[in-house]
Predicted model as a PDB file, atoms N, CA, C, CB and O in Angstrom, pLDDT in the B-factor column:
MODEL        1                                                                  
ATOM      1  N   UNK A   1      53.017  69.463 120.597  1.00 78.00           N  
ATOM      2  CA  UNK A   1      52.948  69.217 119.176  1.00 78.00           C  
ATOM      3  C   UNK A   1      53.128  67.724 118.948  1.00 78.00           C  
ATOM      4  CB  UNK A   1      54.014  70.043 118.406  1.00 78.00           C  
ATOM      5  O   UNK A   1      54.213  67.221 119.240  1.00 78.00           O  
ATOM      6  N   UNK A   2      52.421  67.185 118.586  1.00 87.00           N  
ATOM      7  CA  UNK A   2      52.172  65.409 117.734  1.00 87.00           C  
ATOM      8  C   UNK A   2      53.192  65.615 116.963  1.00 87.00           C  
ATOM      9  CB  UNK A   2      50.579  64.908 116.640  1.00 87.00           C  
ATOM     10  O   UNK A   2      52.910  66.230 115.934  1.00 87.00           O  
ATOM     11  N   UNK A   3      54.540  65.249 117.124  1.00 91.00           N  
ATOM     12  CA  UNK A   3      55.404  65.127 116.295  1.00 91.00           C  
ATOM     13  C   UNK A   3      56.007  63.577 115.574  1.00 91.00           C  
ATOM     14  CB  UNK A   3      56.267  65.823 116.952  1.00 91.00           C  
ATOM     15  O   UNK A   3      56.469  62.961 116.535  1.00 91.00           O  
ATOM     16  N   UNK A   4      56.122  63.022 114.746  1.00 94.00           N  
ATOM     17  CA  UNK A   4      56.309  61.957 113.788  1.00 94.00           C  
ATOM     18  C   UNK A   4      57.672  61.981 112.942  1.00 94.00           C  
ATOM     19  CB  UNK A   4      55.140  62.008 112.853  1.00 94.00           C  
ATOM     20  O   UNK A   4      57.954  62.685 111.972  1.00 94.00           O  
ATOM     21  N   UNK A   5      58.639  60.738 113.772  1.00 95.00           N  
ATOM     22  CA  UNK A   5      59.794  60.835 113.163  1.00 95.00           C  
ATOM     23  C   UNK A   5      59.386  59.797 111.581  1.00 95.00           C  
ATOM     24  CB  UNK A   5      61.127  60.242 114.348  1.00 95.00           C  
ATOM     25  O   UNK A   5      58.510  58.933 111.618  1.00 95.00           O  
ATOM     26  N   UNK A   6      60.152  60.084 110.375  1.00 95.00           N  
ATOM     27  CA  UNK A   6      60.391  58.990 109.248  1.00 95.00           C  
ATOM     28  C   UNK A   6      61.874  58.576 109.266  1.00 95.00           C  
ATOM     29  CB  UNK A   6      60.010  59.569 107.713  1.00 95.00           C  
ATOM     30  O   UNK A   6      62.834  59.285 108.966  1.00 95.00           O  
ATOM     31  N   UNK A   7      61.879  57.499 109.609  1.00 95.00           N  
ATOM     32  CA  UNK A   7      63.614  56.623 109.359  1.00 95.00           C  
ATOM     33  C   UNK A   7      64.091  55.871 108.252  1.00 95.00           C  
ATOM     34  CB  UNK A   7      63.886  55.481 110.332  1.00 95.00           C  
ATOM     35  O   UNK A   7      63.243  55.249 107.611  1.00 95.00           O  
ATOM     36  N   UNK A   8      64.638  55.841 108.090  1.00 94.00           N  
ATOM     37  CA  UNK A   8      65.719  54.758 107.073  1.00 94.00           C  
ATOM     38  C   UNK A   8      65.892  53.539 107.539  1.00 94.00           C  
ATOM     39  CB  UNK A   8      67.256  55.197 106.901  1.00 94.00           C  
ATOM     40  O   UNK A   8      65.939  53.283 108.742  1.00 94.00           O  
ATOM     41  N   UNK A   9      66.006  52.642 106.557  1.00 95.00           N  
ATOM     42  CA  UNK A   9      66.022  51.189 106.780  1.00 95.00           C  
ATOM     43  C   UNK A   9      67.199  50.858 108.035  1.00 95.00           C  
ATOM     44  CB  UNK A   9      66.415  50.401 105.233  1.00 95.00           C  
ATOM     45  O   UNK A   9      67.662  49.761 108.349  1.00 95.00           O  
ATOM     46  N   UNK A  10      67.403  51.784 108.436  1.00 95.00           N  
ATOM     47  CA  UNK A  10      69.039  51.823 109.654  1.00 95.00           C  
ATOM     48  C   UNK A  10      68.277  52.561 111.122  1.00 95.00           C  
ATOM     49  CB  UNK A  10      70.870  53.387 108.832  1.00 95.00           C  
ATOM     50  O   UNK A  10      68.638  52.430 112.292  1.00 95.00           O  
ATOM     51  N   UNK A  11      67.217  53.289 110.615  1.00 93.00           N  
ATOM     52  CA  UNK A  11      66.982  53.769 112.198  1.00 93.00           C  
ATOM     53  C   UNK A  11      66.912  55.198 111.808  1.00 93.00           C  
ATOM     54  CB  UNK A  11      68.314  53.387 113.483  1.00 93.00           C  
ATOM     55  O   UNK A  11      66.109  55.944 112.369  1.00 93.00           O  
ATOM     56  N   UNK A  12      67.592  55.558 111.014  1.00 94.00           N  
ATOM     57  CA  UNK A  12      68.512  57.345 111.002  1.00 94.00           C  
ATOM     58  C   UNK A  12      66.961  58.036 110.559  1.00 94.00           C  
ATOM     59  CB  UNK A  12      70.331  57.737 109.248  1.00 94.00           C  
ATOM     60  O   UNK A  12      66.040  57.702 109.813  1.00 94.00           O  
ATOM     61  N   UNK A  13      67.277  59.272 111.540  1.00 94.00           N  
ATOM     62  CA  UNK A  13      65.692  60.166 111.180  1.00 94.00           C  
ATOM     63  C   UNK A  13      66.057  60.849 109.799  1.00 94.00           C  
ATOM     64  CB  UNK A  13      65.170  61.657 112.543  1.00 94.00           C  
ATOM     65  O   UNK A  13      67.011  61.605 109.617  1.00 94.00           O  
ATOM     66  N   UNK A  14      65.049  60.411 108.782  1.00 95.00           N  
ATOM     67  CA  UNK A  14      65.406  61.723 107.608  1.00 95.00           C  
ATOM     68  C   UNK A  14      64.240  62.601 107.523  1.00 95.00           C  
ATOM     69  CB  UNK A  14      65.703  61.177 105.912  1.00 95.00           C  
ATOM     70  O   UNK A  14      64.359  63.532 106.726  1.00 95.00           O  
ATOM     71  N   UNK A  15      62.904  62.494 108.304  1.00 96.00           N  
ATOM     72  CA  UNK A  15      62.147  63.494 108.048  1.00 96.00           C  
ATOM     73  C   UNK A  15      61.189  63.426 109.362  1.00 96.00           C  
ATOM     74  CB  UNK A  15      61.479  63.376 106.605  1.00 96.00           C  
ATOM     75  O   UNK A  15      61.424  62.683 110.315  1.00 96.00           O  
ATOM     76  N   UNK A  16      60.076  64.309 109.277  1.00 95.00           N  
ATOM     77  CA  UNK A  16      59.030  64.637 110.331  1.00 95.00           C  
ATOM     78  C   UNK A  16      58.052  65.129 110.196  1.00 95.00           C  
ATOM     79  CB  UNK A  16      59.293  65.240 111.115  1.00 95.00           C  
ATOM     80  O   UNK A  16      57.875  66.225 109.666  1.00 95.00           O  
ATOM     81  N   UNK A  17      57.225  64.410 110.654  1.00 96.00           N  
ATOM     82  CA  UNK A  17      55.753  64.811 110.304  1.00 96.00           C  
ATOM     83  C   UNK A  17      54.888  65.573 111.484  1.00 96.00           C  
ATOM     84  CB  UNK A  17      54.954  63.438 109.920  1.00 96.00           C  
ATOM     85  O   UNK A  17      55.117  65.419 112.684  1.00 96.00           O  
ATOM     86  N   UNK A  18      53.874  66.405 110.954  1.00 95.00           N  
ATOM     87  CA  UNK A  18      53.476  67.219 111.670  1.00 95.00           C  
ATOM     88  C   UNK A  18      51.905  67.148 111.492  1.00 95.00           C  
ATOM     89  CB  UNK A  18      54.154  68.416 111.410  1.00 95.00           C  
ATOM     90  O   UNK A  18      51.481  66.694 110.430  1.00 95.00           O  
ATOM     91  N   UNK A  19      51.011  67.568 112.468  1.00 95.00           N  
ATOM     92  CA  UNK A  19      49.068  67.879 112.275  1.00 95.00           C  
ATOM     93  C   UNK A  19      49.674  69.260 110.962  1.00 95.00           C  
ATOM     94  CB  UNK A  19      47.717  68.863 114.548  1.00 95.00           C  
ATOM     95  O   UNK A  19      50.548  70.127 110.993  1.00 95.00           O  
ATOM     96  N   UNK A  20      48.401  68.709 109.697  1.00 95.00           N  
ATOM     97  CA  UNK A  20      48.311  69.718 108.865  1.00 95.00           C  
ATOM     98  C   UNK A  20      47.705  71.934 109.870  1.00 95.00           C  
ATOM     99  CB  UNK A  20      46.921  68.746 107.609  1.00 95.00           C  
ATOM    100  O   UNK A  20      47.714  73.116 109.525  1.00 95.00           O  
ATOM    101  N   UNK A  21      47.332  71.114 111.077  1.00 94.00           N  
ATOM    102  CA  UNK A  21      46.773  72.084 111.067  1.00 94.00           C  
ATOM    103  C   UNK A  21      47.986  73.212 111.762  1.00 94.00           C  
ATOM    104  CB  UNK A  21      45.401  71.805 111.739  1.00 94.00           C  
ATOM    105  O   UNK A  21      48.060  74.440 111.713  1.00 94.00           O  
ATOM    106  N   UNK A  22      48.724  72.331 112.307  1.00 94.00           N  
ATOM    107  CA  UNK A  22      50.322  73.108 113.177  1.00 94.00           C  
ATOM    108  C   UNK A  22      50.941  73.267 112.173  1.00 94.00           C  
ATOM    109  CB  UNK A  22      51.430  72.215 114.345  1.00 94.00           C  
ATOM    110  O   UNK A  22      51.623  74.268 111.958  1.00 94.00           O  
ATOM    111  N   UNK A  23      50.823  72.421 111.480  1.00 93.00           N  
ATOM    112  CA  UNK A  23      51.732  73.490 109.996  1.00 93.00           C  
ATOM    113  C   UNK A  23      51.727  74.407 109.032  1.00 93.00           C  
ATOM    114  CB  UNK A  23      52.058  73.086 109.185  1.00 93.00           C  
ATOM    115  O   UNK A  23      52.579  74.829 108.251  1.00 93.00           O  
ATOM    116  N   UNK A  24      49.810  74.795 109.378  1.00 94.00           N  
ATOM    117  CA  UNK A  24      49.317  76.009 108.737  1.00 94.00           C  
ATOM    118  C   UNK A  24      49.777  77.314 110.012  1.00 94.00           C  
ATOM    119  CB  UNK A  24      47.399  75.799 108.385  1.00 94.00           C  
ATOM    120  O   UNK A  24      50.021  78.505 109.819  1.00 94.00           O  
ATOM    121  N   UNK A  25      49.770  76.689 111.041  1.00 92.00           N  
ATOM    122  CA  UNK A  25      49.835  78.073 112.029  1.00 92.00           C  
ATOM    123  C   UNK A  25      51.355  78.139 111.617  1.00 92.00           C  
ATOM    124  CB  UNK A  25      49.421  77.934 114.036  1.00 92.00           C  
ATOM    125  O   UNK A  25      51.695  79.300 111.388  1.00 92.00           O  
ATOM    126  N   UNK A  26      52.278  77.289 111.473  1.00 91.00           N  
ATOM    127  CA  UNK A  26      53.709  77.944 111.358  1.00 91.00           C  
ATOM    128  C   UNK A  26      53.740  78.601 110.255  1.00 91.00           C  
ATOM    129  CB  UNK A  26      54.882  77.043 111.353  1.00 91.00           C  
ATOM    130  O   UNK A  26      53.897  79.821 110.264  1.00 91.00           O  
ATOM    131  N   UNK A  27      53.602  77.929 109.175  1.00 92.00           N  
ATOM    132  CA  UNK A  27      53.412  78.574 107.776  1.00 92.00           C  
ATOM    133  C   UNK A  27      52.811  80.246 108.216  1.00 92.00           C  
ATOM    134  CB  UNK A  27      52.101  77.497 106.702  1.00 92.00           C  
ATOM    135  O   UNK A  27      53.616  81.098 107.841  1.00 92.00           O  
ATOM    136  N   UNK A  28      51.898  80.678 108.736  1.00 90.00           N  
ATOM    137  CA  UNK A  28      51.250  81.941 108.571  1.00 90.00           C  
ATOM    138  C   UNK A  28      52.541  82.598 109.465  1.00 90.00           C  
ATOM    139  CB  UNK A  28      49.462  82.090 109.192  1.00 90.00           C  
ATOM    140  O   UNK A  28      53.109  83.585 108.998  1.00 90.00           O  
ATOM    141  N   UNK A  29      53.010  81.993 110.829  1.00 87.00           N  
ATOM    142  CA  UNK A  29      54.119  82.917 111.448  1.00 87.00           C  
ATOM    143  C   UNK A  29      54.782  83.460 110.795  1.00 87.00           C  
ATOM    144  CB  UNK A  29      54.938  82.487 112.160  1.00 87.00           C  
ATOM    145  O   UNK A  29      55.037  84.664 110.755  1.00 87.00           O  
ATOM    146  N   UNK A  30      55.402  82.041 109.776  1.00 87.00           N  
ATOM    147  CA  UNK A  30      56.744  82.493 108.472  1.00 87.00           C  
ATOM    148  C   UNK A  30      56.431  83.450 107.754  1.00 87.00           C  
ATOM    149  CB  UNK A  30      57.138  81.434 107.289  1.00 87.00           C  
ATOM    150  O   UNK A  30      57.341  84.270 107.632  1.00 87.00           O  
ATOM    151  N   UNK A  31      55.205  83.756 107.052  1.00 85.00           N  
ATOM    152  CA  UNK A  31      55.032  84.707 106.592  1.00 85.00           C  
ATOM    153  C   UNK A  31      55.522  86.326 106.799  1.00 85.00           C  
ATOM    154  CB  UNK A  31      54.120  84.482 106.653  1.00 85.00           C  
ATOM    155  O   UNK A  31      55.987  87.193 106.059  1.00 85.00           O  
ATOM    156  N   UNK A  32      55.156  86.231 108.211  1.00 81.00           N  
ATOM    157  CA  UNK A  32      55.373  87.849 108.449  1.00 81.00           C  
ATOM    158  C   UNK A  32      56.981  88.029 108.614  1.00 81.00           C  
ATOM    159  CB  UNK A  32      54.495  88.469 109.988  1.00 81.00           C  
ATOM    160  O   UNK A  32      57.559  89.115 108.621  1.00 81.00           O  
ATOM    161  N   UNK A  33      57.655  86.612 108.761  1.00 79.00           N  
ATOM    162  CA  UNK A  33      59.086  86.872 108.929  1.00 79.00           C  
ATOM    163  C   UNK A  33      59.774  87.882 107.880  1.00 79.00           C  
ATOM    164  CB  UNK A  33      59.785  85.530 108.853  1.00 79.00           C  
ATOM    165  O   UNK A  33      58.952  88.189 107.016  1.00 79.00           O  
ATOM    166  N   UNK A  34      60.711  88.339 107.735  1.00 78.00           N  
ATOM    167  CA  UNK A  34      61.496  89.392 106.948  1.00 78.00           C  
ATOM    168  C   UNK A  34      63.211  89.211 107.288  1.00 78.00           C  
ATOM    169  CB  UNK A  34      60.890  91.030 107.453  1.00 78.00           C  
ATOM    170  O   UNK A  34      63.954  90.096 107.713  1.00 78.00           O  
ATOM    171  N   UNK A  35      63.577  87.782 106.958  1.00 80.00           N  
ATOM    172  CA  UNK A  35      64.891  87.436 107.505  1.00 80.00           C  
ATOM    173  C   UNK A  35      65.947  88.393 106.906  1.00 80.00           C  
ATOM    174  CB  UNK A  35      65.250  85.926 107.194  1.00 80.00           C  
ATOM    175  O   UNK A  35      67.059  88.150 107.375  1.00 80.00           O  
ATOM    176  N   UNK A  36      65.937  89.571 105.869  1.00 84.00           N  
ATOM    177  CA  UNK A  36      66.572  90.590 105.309  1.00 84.00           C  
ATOM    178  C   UNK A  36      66.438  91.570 105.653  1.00 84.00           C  
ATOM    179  CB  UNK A  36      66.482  90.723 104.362  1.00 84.00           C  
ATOM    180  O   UNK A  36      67.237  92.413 105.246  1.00 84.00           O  
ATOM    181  N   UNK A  37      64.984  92.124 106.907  1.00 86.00           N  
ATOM    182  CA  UNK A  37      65.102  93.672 107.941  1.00 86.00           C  
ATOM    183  C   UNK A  37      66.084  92.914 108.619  1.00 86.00           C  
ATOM    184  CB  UNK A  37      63.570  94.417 109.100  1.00 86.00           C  
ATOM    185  O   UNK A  37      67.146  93.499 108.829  1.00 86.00           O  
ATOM    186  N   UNK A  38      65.969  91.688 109.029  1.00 84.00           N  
ATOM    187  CA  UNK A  38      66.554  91.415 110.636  1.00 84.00           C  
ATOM    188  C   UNK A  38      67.772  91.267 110.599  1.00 84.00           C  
ATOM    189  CB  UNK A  38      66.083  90.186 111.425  1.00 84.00           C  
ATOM    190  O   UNK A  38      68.484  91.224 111.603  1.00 84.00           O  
ATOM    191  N   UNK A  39      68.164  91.171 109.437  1.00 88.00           N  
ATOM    192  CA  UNK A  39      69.513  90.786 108.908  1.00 88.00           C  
ATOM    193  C   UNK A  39      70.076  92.305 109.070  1.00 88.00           C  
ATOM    194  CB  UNK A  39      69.543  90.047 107.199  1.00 88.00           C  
ATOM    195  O   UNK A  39      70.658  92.440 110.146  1.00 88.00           O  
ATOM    196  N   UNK A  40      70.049  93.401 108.326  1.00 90.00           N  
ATOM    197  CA  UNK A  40      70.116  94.180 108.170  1.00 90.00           C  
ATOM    198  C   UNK A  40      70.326  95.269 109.583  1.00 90.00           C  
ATOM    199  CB  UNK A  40      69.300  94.107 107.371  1.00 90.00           C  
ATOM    200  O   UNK A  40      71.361  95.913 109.754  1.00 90.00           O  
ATOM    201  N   UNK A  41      69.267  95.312 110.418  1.00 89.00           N  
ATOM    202  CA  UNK A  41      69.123  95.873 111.990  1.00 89.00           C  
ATOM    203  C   UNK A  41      70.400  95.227 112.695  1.00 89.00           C  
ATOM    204  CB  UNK A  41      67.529  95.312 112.866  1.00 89.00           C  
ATOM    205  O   UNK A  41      71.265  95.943 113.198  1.00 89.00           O  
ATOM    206  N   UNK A  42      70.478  93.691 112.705  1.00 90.00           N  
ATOM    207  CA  UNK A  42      71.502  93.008 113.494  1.00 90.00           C  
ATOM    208  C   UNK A  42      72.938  93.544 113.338  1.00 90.00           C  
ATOM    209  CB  UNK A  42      71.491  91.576 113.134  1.00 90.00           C  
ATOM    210  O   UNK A  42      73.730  93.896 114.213  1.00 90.00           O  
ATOM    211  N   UNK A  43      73.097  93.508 111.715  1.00 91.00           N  
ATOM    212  CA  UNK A  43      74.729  94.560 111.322  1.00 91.00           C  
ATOM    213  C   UNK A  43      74.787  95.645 111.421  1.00 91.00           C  
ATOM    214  CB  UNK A  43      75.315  94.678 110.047  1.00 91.00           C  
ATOM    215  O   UNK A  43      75.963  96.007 111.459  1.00 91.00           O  
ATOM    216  N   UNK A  44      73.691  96.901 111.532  1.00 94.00           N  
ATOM    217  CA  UNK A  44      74.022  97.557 111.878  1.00 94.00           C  
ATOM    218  C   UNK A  44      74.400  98.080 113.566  1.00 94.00           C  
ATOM    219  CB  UNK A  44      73.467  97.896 111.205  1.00 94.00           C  
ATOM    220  O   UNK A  44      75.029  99.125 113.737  1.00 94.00           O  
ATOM    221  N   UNK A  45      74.009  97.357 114.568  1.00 94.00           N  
ATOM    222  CA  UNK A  45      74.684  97.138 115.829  1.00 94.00           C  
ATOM    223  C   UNK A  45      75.877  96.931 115.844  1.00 94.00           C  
ATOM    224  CB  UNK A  45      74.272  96.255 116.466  1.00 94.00           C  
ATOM    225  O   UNK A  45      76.216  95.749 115.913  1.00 94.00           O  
ATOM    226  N   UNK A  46      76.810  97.851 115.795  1.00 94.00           N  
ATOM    227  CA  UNK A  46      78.419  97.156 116.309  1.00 94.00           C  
ATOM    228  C   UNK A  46      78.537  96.093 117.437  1.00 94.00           C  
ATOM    229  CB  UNK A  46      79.408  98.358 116.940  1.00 94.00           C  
ATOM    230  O   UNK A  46      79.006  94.955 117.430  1.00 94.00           O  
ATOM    231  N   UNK A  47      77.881  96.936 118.528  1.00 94.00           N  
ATOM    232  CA  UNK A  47      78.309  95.869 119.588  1.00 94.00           C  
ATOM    233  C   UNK A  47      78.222  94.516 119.225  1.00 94.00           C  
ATOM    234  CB  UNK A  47      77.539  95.958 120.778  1.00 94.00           C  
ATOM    235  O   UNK A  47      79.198  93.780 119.078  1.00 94.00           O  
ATOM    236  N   UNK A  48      76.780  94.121 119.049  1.00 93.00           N  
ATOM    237  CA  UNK A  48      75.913  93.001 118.518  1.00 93.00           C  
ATOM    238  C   UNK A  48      76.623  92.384 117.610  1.00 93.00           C  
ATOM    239  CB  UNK A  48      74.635  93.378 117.932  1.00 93.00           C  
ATOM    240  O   UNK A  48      76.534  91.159 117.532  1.00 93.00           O  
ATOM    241  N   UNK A  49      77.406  93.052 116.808  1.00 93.00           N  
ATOM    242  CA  UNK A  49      78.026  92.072 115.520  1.00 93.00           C  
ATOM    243  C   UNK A  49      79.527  91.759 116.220  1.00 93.00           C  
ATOM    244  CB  UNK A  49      78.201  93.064 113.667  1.00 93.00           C  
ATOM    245  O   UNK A  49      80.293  91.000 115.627  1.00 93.00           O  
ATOM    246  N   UNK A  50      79.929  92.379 117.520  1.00 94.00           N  
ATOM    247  CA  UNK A  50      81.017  92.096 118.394  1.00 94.00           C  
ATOM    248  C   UNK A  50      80.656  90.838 118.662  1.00 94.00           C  
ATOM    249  CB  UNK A  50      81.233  92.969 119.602  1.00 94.00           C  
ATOM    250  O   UNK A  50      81.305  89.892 118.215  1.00 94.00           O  
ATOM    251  N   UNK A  51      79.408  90.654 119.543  1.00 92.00           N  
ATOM    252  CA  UNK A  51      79.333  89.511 120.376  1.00 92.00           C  
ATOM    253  C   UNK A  51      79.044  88.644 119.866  1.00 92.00           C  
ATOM    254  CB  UNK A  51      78.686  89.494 121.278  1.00 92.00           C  
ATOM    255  O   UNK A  51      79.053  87.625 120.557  1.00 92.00           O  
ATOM    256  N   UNK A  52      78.615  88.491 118.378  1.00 91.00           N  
ATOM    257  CA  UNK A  52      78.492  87.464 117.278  1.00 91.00           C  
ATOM    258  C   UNK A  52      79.420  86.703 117.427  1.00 91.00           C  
ATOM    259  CB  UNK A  52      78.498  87.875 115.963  1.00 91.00           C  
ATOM    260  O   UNK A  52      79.286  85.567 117.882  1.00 91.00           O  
ATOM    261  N   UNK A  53      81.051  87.461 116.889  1.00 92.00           N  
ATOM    262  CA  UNK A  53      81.706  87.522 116.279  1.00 92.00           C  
ATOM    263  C   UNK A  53      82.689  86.583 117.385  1.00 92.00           C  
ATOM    264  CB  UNK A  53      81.841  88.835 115.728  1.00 92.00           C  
ATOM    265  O   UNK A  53      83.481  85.769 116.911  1.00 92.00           O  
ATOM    266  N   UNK A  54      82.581  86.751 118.770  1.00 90.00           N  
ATOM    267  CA  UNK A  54      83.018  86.611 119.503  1.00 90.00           C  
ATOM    268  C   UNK A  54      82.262  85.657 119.691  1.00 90.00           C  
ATOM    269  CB  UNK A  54      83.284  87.418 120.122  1.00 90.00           C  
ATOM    270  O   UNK A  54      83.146  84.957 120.185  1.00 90.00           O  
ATOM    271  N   UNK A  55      80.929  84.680 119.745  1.00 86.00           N  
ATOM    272  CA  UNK A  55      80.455  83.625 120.025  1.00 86.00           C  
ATOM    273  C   UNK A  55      80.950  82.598 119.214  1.00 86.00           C  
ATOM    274  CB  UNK A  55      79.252  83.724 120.035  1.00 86.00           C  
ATOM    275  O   UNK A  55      81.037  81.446 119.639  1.00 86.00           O  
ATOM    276  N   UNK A  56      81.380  83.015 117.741  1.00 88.00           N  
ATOM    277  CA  UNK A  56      81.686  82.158 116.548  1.00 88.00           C  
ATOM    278  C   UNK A  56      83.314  81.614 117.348  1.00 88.00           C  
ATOM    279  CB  UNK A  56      81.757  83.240 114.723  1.00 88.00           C  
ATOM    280  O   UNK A  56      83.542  80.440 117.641  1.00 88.00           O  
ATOM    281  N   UNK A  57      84.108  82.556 117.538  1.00 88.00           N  
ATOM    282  CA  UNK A  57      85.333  82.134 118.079  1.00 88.00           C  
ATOM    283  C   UNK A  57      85.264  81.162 118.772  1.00 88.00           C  
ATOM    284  CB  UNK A  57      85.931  82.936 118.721  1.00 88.00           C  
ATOM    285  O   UNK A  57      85.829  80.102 118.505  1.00 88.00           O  
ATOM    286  N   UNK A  58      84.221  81.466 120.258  1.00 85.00           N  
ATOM    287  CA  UNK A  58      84.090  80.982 121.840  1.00 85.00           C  
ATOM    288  C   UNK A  58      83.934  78.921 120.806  1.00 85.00           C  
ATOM    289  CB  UNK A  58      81.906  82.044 123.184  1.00 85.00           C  
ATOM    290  O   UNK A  58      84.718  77.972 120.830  1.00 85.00           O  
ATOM    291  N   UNK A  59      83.038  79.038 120.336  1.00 83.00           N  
ATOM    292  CA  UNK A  59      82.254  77.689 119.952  1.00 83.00           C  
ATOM    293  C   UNK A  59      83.140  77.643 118.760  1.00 83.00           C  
ATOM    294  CB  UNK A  59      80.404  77.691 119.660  1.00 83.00           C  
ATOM    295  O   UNK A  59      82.052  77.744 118.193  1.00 83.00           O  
ATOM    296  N   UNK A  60      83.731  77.608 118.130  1.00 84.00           N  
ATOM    297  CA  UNK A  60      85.461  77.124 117.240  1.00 84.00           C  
ATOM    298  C   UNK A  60      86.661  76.727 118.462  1.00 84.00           C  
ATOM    299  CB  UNK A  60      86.345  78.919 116.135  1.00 84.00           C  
ATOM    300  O   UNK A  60      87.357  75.712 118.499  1.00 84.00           O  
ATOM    301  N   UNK A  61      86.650  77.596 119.188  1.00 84.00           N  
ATOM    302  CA  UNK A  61      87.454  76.834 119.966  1.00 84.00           C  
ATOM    303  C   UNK A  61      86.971  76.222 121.130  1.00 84.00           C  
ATOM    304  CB  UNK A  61      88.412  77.498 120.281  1.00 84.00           C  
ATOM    305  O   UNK A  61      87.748  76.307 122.081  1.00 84.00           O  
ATOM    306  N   UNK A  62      85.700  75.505 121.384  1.00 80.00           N  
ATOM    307  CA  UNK A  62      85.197  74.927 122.305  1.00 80.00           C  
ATOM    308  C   UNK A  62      85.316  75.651 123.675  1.00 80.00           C  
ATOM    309  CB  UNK A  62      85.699  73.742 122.260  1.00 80.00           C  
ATOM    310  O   UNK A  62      85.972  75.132 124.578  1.00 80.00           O  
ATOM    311  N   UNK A  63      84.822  76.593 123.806  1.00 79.00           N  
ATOM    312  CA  UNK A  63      84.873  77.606 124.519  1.00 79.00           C  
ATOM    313  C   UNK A  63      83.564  78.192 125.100  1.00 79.00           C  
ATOM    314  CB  UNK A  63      85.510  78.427 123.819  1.00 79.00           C  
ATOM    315  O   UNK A  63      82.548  78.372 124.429  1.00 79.00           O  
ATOM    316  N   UNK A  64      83.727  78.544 126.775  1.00 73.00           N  
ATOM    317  CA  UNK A  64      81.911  79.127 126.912  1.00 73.00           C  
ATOM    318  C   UNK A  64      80.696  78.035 127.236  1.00 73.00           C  
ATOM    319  CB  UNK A  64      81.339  79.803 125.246  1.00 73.00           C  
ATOM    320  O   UNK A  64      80.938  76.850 127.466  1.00 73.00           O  
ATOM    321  N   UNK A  65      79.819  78.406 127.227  1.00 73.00           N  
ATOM    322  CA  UNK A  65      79.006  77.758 128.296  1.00 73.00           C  
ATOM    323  C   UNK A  65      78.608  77.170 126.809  1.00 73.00           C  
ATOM    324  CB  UNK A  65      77.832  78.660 129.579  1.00 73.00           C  
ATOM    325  O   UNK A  65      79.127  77.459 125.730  1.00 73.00           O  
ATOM    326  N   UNK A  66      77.333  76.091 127.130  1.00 74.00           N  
ATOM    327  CA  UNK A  66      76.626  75.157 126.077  1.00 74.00           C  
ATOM    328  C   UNK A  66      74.925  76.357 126.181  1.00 74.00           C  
ATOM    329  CB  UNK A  66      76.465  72.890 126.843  1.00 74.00           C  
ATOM    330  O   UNK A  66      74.779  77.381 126.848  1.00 74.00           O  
ATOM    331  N   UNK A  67      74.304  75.928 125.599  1.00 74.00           N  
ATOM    332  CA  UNK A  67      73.042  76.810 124.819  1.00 74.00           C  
ATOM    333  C   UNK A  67      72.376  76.350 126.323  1.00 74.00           C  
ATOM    334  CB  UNK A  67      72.122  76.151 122.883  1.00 74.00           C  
ATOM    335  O   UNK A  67      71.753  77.230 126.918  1.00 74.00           O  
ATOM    336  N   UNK A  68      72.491  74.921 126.998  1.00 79.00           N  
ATOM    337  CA  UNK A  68      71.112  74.294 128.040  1.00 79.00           C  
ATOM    338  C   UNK A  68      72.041  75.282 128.663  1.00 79.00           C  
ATOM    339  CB  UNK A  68      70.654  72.340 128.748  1.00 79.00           C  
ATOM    340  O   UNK A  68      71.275  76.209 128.401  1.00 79.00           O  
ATOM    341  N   UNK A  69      73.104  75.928 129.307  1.00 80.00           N  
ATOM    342  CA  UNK A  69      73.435  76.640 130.603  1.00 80.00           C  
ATOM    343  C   UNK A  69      73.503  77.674 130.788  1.00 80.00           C  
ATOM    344  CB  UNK A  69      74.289  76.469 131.068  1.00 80.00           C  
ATOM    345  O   UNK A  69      74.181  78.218 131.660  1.00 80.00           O  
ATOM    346  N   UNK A  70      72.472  78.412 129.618  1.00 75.00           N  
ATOM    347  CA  UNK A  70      72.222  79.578 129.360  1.00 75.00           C  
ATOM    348  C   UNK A  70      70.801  80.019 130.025  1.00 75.00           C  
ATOM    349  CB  UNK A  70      72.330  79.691 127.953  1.00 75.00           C  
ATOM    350  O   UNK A  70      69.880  79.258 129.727  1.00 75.00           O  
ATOM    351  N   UNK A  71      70.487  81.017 130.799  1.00 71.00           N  
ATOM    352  CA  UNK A  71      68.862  81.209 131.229  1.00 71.00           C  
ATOM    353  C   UNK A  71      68.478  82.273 130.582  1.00 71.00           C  
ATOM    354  CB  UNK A  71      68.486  81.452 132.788  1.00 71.00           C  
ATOM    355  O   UNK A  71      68.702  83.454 130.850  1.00 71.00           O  
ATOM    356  N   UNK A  72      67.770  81.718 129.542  1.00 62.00           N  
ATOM    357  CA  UNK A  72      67.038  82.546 128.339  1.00 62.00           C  
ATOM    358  C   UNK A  72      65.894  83.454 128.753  1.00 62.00           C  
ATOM    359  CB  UNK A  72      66.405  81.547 127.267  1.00 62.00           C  
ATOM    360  O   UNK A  72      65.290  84.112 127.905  1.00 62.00           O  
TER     361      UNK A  72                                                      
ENDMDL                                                                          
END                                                                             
């Protein structure tokens, strides 16, 4: 992806630019999203809302591996 940082008179990134045409394909992904089924499916998992619950702790108290030492 041709990605395009915009900075501030300091350097600091405040925005990013993208090909109109990669931002029509994301735009159509977003569409089918439904962040309120997924929301919904996720709480009803106990376990799942365990290991949430338990990641929020791990990373409050600096705890647990970092996201790169994870094999996704």
């Amino acid at each position: 992806m041709d990605v395009r940082y915009v900075t501030d008179e300091k350097g600091k990134r405040i925005a990013v630019q993208i090909p109109l045409d990669q931002w029509e394909i994301i735009q159509a992904e977003l569409e089918s999203y439904d962040g309120d089924a997924e929301t919904d499916e996720i709480l009803a998992d106990p376990d799942l809302v365990k290991s949430i619950k338990k990641g929020r702790e791990q990373a409050r108290r600096k705890k647990g591996r970092r996201i790169e030492e994870i094999d996704l």
